[in-house]
C-alpha positions, 0 to 999 in steps of 0.5 A: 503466526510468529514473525520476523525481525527486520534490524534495519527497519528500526528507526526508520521513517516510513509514511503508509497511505491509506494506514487506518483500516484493513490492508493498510492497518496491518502495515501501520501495526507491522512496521510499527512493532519493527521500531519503524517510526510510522506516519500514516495517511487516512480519511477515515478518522475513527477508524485511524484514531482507533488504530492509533490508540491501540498501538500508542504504548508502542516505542515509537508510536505510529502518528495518524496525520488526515490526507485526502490523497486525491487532492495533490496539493494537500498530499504534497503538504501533508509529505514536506510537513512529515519531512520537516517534522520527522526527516525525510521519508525513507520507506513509502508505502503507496497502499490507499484504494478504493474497489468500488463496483461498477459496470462500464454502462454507468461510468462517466468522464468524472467517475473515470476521473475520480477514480483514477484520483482514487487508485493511481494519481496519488501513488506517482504524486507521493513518490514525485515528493518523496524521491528527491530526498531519497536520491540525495541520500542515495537509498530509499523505498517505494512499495505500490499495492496493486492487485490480483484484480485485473490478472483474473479480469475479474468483473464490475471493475474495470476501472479499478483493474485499469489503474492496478495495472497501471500501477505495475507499469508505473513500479517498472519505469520509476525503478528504472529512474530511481534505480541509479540514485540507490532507490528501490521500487517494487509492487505487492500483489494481494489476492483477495485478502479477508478485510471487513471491507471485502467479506461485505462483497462474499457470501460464504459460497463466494468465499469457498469459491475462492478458496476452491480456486487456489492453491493453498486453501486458507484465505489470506489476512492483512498480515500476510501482505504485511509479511511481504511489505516488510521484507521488501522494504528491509535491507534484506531485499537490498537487490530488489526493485521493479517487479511485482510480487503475489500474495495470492495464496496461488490463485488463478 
């Protein structure tokens, strides 16, 4: 699949949240191979040092930095220590999360805690420490990953879905504050993308069932919502801001 070439995302620092597998390795290798220079936030070590090496011969490579983004105050550490090191932020990817099945029997008040710390908390915390210098420079990106998730109701995830959509509501209001300042906020919205993580939960009749269930009958790769991140975060998209956008191959 041949891609295309965003001029304006040269140069530009763009730090991505959970950059080290799946979804989120495709947006570190994407933006990288832009000429963006890249930061991206992980836990999981080997497989985010293994990204890091595969793409060093890049110029610049992208830089793996450790970050437990439920812990707010090591996150707003790790941002203000990208500033100082790179310059501001100009393109945040909030992508990090974390679809662990569950069933509403077995949620407790500190499962509910985590995972909102998972798959919300740290989306509004980055962008709270990032924005400020974005509004002084009168331009700046925010891209949130929601997910198709909770447009289906889809089952044993009703605490993950809660926080997607939560995530769309949260891209509407923050477009609406930064919106002034020149900053653009906007929500991709993957269908069920095909991620190692994600074909641990299919069989192959659960993946045809998918298929069957949208429009275009190809299952969708990481790349594809790299495409979108890409656009959204150039300067193509200059009038683009507070809404959310599918990836989703058409499936209802």
């Amino acid at each position: 699949m041949s891609t295309a070439i965003y001029p304006s995302l040269k140069d530009r620092l763009v730090v991505i949240t959970g950059g080290g597998s799946g979804i989120g390795a495709a947006l570190t290798e994407g933006f990288a191979r832009q000429g963006a220079r890249v930061v991206f936030l992980d836990v999981l070590d080997e497989d985010s040092r293994r990204l890091e090496a595969s793409l060093a011969d890049l110029n610049p490579a992208p830089a793996y930095h450790r970050c437990d983004l439920t812990d707010v105050a090591a996150l707003q550490a790790c941002l203000a220590e990208i500033a100082r090191v790179h310059g501001p932020v100009e393109v945040l990817v909030n992508n990090a999360a974390n679809d662990d099945r569950h069933a509403l029997a077995e949620v407790t008040p500190a499962y509910w805690d985590d995972r909102i710390a998972v798959n919300l908390r740290h989306l509004y915390f980055a962008t709270q420490a990032v924005a400020p210098a974005m509004q002084a420079a009168g331009k700046g990106v925010i891209l949130n990953l929601g997910s198709i998730s909770w447009h289906l109701g889809l089952p044993d995830l009703s605490l993950y879905e809660t926080a997607k959509a939560g995530i769309e509501g949260m891209t509407r209001a923050l477009a609406r504050e930064l919106g002034p300042d020149g900053v653009r906020v906007a929500c991709i919205v993957p269908g069920n993308v095909k991620t190692p993580r994600q074909m641990k939960w299919y069989t192959p009749e659960g993946e045809a069932e998918i298929v069957a269930a949208q429009c275009l009958k190809n299952r969708i790769e990481p790349v594809d919502i790299a495409a979108m991140a890409l656009f959204l975060a150039s300067d193509d998209a200059r009038f683009i801001t507070g809404h959310e956008y599918f990836v989703d191959a058409g499936w209802r």
